[in-house]
Backbone as JSON, one array per atom type, in Angstrom:
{
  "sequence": "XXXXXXXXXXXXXXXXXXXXXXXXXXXXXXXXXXXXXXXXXXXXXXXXXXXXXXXXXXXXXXXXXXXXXXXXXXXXXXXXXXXXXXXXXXXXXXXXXXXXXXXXXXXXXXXXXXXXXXXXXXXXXXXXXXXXXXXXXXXXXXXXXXXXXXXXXXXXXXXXXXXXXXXXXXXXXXXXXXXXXXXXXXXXXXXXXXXXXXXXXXXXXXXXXXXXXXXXXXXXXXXXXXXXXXXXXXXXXXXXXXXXXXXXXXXXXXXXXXXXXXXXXXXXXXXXXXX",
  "N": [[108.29, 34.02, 64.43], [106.39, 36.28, 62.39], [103.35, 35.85, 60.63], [103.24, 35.99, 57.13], [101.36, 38.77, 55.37], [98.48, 38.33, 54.43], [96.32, 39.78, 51.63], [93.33, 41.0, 51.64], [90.02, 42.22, 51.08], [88.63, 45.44, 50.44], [91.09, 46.29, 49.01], [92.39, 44.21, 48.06], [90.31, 43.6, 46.25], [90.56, 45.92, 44.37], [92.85, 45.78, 43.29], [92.39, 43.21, 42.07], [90.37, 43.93, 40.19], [91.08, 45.99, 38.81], [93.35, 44.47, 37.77], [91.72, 42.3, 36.2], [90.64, 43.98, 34.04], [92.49, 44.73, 32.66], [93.28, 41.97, 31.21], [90.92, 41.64, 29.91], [90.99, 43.91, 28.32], [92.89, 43.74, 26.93], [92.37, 40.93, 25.34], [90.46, 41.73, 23.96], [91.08, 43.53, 22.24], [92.65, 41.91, 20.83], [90.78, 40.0, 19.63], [89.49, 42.11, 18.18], [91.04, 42.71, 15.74], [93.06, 44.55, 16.53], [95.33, 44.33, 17.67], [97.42, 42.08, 17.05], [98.25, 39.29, 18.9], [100.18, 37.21, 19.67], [99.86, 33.24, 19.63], [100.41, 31.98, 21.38], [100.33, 34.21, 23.65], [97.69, 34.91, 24.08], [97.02, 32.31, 24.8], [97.87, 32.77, 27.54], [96.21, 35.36, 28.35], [93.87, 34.06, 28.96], [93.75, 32.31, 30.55], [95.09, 33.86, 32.88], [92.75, 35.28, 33.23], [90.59, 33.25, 34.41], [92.71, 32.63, 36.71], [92.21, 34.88, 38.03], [90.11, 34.91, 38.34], [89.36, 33.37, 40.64], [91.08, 33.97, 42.72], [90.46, 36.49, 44.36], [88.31, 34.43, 46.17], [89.86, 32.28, 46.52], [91.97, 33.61, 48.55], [90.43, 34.58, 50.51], [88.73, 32.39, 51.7], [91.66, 31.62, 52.96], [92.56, 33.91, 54.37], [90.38, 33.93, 56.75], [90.53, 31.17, 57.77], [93.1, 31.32, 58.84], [92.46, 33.22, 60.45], [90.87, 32.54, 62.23], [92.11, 30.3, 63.38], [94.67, 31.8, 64.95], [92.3, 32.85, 66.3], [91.76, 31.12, 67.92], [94.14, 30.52, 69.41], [94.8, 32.47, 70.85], [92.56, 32.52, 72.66], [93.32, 29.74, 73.33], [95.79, 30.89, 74.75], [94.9, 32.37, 76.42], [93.81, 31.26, 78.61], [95.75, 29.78, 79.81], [97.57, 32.04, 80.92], [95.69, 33.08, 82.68], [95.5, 30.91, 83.89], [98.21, 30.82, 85.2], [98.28, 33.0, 86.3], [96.23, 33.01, 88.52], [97.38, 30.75, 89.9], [99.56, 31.7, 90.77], [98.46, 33.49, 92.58], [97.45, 31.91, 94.8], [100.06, 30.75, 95.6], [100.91, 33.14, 96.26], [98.89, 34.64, 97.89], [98.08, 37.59, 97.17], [96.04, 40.07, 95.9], [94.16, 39.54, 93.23], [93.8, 41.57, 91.51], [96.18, 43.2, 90.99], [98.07, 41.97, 90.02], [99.3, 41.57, 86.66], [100.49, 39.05, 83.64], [102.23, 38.45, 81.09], [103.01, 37.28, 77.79], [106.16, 37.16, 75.96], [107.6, 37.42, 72.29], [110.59, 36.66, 70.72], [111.13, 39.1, 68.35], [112.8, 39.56, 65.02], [112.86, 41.68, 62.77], [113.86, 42.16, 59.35], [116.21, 44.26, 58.63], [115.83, 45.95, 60.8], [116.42, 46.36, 64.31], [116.54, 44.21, 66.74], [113.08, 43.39, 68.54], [110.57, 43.16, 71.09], [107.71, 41.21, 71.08], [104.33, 41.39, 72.31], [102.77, 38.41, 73.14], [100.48, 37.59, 74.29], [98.17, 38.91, 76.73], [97.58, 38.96, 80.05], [95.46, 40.5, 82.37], [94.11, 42.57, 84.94], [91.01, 45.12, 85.49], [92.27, 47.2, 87.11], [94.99, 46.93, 86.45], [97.94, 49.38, 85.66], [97.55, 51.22, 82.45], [98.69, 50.25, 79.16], [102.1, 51.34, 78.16], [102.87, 52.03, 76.0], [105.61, 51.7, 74.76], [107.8, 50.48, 72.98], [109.4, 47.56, 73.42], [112.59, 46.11, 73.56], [115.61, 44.05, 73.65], [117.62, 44.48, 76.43], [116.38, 46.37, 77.55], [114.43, 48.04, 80.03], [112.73, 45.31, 82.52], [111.92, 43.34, 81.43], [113.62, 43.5, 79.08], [116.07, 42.87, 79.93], [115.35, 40.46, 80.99], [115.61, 38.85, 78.47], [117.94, 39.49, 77.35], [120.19, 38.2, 78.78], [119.31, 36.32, 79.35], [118.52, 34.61, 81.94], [116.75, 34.49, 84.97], [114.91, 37.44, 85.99], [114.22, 39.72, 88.79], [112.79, 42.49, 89.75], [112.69, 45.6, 91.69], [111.13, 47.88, 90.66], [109.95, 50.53, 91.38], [112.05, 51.62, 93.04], [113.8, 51.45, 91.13], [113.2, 53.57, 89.68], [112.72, 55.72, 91.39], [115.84, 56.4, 91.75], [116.2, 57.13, 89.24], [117.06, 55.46, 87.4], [117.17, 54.13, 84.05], [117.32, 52.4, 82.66], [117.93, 51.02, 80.34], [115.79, 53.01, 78.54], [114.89, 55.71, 76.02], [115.2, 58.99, 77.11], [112.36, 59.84, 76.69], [111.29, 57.78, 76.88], [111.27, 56.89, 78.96], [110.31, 58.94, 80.73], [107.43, 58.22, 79.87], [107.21, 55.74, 81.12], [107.71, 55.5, 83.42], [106.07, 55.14, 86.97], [104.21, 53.29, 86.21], [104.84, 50.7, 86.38], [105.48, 48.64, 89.09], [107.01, 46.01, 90.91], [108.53, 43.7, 88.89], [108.72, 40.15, 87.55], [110.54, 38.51, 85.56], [110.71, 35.18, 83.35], [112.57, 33.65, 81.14], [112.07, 32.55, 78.03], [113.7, 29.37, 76.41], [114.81, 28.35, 74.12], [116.03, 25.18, 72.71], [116.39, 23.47, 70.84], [118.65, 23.65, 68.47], [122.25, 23.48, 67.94], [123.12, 25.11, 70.15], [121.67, 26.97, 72.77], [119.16, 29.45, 72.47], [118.17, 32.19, 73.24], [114.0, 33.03, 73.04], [112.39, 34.84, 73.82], [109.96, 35.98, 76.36], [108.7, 35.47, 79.95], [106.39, 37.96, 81.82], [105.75, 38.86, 85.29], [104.03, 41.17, 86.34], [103.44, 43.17, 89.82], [102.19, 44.43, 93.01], [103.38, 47.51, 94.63], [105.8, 47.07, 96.81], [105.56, 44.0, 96.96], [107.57, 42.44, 95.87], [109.53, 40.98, 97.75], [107.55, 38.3, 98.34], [106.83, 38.01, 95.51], [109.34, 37.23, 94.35], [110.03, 34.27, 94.77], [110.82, 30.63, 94.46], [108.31, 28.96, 94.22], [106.79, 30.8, 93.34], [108.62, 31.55, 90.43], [108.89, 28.51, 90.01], [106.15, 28.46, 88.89], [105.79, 30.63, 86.72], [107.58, 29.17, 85.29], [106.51, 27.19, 84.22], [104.78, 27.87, 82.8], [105.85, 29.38, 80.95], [107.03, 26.92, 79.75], [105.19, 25.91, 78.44], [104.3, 27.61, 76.95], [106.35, 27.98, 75.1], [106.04, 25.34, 73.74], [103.53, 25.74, 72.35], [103.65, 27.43, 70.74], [105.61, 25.98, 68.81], [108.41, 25.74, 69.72], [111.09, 24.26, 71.07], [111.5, 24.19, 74.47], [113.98, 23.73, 76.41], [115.73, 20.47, 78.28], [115.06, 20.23, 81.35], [113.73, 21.7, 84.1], [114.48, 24.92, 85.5], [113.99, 26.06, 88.05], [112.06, 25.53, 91.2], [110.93, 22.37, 91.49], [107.18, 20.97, 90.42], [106.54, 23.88, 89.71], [104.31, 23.26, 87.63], [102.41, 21.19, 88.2], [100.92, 22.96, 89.96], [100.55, 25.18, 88.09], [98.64, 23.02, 86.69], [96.46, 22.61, 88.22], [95.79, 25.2, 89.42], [94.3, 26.32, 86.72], [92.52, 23.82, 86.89], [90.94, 24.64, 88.36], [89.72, 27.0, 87.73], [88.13, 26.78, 86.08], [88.98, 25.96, 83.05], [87.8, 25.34, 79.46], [87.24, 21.93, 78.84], [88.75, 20.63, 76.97], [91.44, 22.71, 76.62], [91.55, 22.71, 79.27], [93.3, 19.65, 79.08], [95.15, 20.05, 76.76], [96.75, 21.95, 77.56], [97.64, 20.81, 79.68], [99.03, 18.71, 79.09], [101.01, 19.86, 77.57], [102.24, 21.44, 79.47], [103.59, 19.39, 81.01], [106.81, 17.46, 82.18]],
  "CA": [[108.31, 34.73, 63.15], [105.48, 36.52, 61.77], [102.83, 35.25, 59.12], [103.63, 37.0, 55.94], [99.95, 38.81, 55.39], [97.05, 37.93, 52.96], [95.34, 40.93, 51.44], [91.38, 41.11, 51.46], [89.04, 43.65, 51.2], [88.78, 46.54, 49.25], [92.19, 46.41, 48.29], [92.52, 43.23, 47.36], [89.35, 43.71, 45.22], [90.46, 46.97, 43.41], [93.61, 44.84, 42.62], [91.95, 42.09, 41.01], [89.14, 44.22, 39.45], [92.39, 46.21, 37.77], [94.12, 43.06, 36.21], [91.16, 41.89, 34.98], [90.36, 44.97, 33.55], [93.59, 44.76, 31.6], [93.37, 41.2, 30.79], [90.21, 41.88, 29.13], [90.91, 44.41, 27.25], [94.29, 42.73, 25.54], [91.83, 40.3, 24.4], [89.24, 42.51, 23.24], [91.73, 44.23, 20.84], [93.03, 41.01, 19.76], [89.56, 40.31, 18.98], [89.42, 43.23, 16.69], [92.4, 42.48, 15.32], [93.73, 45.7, 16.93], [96.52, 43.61, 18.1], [97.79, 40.94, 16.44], [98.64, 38.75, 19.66], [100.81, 35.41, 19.69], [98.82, 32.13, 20.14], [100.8, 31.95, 23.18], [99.73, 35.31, 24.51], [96.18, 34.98, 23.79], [96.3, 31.42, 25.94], [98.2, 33.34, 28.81], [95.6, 36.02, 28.98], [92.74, 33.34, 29.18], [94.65, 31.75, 31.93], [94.8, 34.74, 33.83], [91.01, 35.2, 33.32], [90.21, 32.13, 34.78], [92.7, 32.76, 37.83], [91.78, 36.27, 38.21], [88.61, 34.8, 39.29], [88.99, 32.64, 41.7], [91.9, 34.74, 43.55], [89.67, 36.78, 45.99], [87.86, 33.71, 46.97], [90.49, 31.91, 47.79], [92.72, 34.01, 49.55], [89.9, 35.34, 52.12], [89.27, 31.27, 53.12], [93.14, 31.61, 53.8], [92.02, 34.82, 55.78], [89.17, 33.1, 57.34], [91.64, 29.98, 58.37], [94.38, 32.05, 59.66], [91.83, 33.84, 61.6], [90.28, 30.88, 63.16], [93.49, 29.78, 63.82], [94.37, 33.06, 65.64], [91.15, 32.81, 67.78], [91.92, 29.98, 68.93], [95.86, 30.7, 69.85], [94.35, 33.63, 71.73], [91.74, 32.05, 73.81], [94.41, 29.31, 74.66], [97.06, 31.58, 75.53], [94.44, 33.33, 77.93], [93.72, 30.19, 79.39], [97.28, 29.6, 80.26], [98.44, 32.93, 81.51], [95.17, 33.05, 83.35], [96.11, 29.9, 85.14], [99.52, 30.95, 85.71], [97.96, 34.44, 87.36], [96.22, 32.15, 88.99], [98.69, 30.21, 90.81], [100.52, 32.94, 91.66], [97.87, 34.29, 93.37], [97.26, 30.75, 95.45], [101.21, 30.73, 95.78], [100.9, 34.29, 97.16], [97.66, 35.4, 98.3], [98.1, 38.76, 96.82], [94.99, 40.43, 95.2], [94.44, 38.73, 91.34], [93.43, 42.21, 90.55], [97.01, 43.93, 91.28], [98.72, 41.43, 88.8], [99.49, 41.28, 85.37], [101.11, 38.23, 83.37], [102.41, 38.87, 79.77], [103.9, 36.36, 77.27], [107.06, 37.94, 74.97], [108.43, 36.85, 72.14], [112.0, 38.09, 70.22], [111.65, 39.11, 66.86], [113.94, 40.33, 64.54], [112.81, 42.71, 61.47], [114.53, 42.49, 58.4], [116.99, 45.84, 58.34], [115.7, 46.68, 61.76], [117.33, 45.79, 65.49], [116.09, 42.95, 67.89], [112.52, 43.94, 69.47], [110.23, 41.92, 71.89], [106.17, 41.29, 70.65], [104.06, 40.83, 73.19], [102.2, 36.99, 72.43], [99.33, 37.97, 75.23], [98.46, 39.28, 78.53], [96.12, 38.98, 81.25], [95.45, 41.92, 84.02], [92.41, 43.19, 85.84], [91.4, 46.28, 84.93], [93.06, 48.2, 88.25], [96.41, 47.5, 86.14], [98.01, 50.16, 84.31], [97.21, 51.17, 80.72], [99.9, 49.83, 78.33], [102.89, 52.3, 78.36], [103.03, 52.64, 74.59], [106.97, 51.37, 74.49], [108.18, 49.17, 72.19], [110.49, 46.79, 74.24], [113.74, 45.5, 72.61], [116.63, 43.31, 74.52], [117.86, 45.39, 77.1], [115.11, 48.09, 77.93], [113.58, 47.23, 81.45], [112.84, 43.97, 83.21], [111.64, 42.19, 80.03], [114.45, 43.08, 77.86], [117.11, 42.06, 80.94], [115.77, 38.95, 80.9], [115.94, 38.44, 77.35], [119.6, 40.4, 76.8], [120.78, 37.96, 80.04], [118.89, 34.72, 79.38], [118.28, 34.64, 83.43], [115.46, 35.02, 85.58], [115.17, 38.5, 86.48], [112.77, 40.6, 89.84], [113.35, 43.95, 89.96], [111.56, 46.48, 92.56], [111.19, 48.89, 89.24], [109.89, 51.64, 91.62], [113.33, 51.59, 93.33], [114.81, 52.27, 89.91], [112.6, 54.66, 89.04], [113.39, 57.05, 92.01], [117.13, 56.05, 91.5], [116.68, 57.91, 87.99], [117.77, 54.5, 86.3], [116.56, 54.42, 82.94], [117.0, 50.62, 82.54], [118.2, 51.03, 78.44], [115.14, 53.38, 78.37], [115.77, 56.6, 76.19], [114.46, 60.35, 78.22], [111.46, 59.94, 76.19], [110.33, 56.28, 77.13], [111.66, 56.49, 80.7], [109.03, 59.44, 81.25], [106.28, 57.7, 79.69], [106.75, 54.56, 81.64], [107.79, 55.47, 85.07], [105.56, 55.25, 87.63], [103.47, 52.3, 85.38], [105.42, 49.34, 87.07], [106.09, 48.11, 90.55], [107.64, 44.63, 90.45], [108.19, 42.73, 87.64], [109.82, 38.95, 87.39], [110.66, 37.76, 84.04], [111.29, 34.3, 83.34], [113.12, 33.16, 79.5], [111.77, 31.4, 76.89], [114.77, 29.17, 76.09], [115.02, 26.99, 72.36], [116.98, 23.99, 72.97], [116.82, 22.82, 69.31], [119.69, 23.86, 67.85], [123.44, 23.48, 68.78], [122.89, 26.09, 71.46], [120.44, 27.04, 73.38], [118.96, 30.57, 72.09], [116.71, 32.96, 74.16], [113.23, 33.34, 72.01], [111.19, 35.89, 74.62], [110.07, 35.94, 77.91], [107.02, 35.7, 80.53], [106.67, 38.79, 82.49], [104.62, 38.7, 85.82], [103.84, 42.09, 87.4], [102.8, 43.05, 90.78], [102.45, 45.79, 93.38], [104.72, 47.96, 95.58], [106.11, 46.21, 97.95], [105.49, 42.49, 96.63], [109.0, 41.73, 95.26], [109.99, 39.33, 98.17], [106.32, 37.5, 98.31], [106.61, 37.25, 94.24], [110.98, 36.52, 93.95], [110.3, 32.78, 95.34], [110.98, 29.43, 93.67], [107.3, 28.82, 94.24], [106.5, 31.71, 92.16], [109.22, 31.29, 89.54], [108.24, 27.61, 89.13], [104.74, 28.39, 87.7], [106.05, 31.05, 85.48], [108.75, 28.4, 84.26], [105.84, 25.84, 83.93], [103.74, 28.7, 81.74], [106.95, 29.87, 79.97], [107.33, 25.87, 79.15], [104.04, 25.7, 77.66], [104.14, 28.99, 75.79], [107.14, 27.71, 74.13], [105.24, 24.47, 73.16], [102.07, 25.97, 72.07], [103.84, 28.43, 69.13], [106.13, 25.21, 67.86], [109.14, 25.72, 69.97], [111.68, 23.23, 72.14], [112.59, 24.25, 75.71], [115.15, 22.48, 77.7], [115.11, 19.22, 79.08], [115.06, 20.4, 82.32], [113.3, 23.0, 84.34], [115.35, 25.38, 86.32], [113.18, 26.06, 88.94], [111.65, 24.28, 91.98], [109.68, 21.32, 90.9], [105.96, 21.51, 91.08], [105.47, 24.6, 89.04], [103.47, 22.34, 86.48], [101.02, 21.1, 89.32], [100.31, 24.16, 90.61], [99.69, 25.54, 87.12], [97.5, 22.65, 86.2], [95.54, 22.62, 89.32], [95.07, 26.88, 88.97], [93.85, 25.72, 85.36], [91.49, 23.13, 86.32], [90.03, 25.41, 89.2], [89.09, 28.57, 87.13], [86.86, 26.25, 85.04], [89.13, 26.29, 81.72], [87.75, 24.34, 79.08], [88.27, 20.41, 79.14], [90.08, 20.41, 76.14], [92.2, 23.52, 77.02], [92.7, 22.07, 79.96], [94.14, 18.73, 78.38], [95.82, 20.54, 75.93], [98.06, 22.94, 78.12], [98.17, 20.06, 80.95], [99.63, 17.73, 78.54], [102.38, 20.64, 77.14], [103.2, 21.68, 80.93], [104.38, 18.07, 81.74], [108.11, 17.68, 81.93]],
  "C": [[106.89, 35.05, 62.73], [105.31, 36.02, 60.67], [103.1, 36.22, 58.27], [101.51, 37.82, 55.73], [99.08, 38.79, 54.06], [96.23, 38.99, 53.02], [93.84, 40.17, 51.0], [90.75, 42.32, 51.46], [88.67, 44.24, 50.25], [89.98, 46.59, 48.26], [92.62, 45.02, 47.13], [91.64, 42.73, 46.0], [89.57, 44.46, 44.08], [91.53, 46.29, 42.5], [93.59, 43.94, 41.25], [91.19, 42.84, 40.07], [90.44, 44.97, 37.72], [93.2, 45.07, 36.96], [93.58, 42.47, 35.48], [90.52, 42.74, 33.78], [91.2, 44.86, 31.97], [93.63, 43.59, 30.72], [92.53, 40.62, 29.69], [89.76, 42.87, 27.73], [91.77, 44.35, 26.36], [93.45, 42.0, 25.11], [90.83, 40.83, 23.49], [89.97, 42.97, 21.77], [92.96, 43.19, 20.37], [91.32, 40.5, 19.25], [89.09, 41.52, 17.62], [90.22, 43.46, 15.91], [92.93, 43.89, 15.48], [95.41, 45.8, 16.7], [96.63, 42.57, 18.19], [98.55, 40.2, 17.67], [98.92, 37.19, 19.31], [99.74, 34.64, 19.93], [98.67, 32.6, 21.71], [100.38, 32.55, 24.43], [98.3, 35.41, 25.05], [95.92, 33.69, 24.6], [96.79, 31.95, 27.4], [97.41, 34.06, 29.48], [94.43, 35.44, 29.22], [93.02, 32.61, 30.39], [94.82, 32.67, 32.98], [93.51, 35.42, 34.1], [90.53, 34.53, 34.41], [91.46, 32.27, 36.2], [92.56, 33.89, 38.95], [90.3, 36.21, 38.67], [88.46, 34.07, 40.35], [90.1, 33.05, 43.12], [91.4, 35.19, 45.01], [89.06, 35.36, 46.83], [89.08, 32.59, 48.32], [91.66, 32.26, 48.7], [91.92, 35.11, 50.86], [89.22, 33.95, 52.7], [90.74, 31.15, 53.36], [93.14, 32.4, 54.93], [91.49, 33.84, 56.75], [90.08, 31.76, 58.14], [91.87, 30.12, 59.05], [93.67, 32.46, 60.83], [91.23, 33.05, 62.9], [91.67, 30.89, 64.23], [94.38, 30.69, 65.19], [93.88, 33.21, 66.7], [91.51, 32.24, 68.78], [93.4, 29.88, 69.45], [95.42, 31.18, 71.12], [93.56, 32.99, 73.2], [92.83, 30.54, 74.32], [95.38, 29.62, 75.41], [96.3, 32.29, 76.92], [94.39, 32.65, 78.73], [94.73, 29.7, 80.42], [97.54, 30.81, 80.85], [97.31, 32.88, 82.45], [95.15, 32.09, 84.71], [97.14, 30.41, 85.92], [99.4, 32.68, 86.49], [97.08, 33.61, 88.66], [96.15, 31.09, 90.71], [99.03, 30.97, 91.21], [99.7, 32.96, 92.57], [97.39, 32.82, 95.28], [98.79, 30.92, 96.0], [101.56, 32.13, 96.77], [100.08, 35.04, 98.03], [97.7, 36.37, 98.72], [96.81, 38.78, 96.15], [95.18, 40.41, 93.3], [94.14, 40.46, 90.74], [94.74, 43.68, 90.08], [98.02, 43.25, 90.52], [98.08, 41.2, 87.41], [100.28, 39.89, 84.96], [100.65, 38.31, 81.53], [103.53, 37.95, 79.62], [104.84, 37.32, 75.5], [107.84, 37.37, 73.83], [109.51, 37.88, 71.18], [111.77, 38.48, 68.98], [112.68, 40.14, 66.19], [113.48, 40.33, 63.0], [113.6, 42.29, 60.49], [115.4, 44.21, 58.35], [116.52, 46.33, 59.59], [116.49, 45.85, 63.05], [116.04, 44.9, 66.2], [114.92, 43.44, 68.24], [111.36, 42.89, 70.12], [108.31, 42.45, 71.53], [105.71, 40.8, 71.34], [103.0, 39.71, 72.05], [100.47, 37.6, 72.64], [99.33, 38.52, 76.07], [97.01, 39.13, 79.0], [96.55, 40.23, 82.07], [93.76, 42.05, 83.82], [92.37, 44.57, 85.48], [91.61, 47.37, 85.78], [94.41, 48.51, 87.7], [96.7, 48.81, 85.6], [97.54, 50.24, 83.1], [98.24, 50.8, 80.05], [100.67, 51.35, 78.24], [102.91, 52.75, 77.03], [104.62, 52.06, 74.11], [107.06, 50.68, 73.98], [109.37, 48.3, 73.01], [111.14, 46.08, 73.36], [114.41, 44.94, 73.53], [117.28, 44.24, 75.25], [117.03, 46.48, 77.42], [114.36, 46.96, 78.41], [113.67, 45.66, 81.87], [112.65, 43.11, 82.06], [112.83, 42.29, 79.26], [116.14, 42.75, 78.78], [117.31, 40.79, 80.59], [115.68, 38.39, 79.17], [117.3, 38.56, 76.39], [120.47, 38.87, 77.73], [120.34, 36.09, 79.63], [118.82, 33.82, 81.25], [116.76, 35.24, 83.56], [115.54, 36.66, 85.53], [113.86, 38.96, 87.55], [113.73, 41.64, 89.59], [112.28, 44.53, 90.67], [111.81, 47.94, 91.19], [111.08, 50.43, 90.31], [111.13, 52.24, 92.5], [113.9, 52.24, 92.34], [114.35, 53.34, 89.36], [112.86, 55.9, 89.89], [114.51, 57.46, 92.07], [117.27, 57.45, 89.98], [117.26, 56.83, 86.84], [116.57, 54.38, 85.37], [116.69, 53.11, 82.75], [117.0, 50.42, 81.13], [117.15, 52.1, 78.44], [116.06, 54.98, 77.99], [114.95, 57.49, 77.28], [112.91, 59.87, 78.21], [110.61, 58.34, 76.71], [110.42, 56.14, 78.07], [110.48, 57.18, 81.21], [107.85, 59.1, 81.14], [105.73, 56.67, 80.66], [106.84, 54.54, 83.5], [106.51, 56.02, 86.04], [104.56, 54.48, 87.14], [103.88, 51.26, 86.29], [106.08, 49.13, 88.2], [107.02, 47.54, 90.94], [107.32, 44.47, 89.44], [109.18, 41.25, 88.08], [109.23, 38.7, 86.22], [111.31, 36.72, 83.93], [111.51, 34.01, 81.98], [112.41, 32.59, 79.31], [113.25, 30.62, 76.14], [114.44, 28.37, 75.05], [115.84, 26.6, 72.83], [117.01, 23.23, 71.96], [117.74, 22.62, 68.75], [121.3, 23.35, 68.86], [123.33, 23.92, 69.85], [121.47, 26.74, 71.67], [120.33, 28.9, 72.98], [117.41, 31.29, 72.93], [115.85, 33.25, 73.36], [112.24, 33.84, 72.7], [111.01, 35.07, 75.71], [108.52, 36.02, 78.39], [107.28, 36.85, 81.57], [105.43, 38.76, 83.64], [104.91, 40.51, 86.77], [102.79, 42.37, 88.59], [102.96, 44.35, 91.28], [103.49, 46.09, 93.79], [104.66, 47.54, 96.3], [106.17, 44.84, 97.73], [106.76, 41.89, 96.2], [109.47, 40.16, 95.89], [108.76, 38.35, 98.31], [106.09, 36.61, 96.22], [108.1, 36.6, 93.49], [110.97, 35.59, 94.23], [110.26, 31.47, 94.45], [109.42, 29.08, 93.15], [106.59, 29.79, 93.17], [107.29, 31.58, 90.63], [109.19, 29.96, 88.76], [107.09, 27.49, 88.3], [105.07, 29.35, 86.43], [106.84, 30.4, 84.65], [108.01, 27.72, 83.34], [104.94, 26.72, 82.6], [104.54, 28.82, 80.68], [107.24, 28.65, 79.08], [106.52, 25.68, 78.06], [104.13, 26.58, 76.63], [105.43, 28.17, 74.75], [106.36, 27.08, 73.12], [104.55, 24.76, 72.13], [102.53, 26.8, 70.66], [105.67, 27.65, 68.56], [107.86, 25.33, 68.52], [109.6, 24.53, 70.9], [112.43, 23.4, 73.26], [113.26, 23.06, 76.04], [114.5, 21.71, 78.48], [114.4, 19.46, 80.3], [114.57, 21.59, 82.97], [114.39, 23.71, 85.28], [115.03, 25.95, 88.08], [112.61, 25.15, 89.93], [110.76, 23.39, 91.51], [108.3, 21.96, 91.54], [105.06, 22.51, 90.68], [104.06, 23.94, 88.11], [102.44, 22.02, 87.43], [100.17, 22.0, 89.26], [99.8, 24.85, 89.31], [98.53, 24.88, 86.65], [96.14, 22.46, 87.25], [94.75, 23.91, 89.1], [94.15, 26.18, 87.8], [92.84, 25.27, 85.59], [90.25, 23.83, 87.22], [88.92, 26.7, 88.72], [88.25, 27.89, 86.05], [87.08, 26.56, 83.34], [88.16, 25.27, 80.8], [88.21, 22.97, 79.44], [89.31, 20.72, 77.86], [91.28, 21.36, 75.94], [92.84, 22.84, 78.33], [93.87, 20.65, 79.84], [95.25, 18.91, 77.77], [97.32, 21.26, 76.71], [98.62, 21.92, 79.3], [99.27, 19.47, 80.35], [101.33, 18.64, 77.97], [103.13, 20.89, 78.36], [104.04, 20.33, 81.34], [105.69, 17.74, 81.56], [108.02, 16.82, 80.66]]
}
């Protein structure tokens, strides 16, 4: 779920500068006995004086917090998908600069339909450029595996000469085809509740041709072991159990400690990967 957002700036300034504007000049013309104002009124607008000033300050250290806070999501999420590109690449010894690895999660709008926000991503910069698509449950390999609650590989450029649109309408199919090779997407599953509810996905793309080198247990366990963590890391509770071959978790924390993450990144994500 998205943070609700804290205005700053200009706006938040012209805001305040306007209420106190007003708040000062109801007292002014009770002051002149303009306008004969209640006690009551006259301690309300002194009360809004007095928090009409300290407003901006403290809702840009809430900024300032959040932002922190933020930073530091960011640079551990890179840490983590970076591992888990990684691995792969140890697991496959394919070229690190021909994969991508993107973390998804589900949200759901008020008055609008289901759509999928990416968390992060890693790629080299040989990948594609971002397609521009908004991905929702069903549209392509990411919203399969989030419609399906299953793994999913797909050889995309297969479907793309096929003419399959993959939920995609005219307009997003032409934008995106010929962007993506392979993809495997592994769930984000919540296991909190009564039932287990899909809450986004890890998506790892690769080149043409790689499908059967990146469809293997070996591969699907490190994205399980990343997908485990990602849950973790933004307050969620996967399943007991992984579904995948044991081992992803190793192999992620090994990638991890090889690429010279931080120590306390690496602690941090070792300690969430662990069954």
């Amino acid at each position: 779920m998205a943070a609700p957002r804290v205005w700053t700036g200009p706006v938040l300034d012209v805001a305040v500068a306007a209420a106190a504007a007003v708040v000062t000049l109801l007292l002014a013309l009770d002051q002149a006995s303009v306008w004969a104002a209640p006690e009551s009124a006259v301690v309300t607008l002194v009360l809004l004086t007095a928090v009409l000033a300290v407003v901006p300050s403290v809702l840009r250290a809430v900024a300032t917090f959040r932002g922190r806070g933020a930073a530091a999501r960011r640079e551990l999420f890179d840490d983590l998908l970076s591992g888990a590109l990684w691995a792969v690449v140890d697991a496959t010894g394919l070229d690190p600069r021909d994969l991508s690895v993107a973390g998804y999660r589900l949200v759901r709008p008020w008055g609008r339909a289901p759509r999928l926000s990416r968390v992060h991503r890693v790629r080299a910069r040989r990948r594609p450029v971002a397609s521009g698509v908004r991905w929702a449950p069903g549209m392509g390999v990411v919203g399969e595996c989030v419609a399906t609650g299953a793994v999913v590989a797909r050889d995309v450029t297969t479907l793309d000469a096929a003419g399959d649109r993959q939920g995609l309408s005219p307009e997003e199919f032409r934008r995106v085809r010929g962007k993506y090779a392979v993809v495997v997407a592994v769930p984000l599953v919540e296991d909190s509740g009564a039932r287990s509810s899909v809450t986004g996905c890890l998506a790892l793309d690769g080149p043409s041709g790689s499908l059967e080198r990146l469809d293997t247990a070996q591969v699907v366990g490190v994205l399980e072991a990343a997908s485990r963590a990602l849950q973790r890391l933004t307050g969620q509770s996967p399943p007991a159990s992984a579904l995948a071959a044991p081992g992803g978790a190793d192999r992620l924390r090994a990638a991890l400690e090889r690429q010279g993450s931080p120590a306390r990144h690496v602690a941090a994500v070792g300690e969430r990967v662990s069954p």
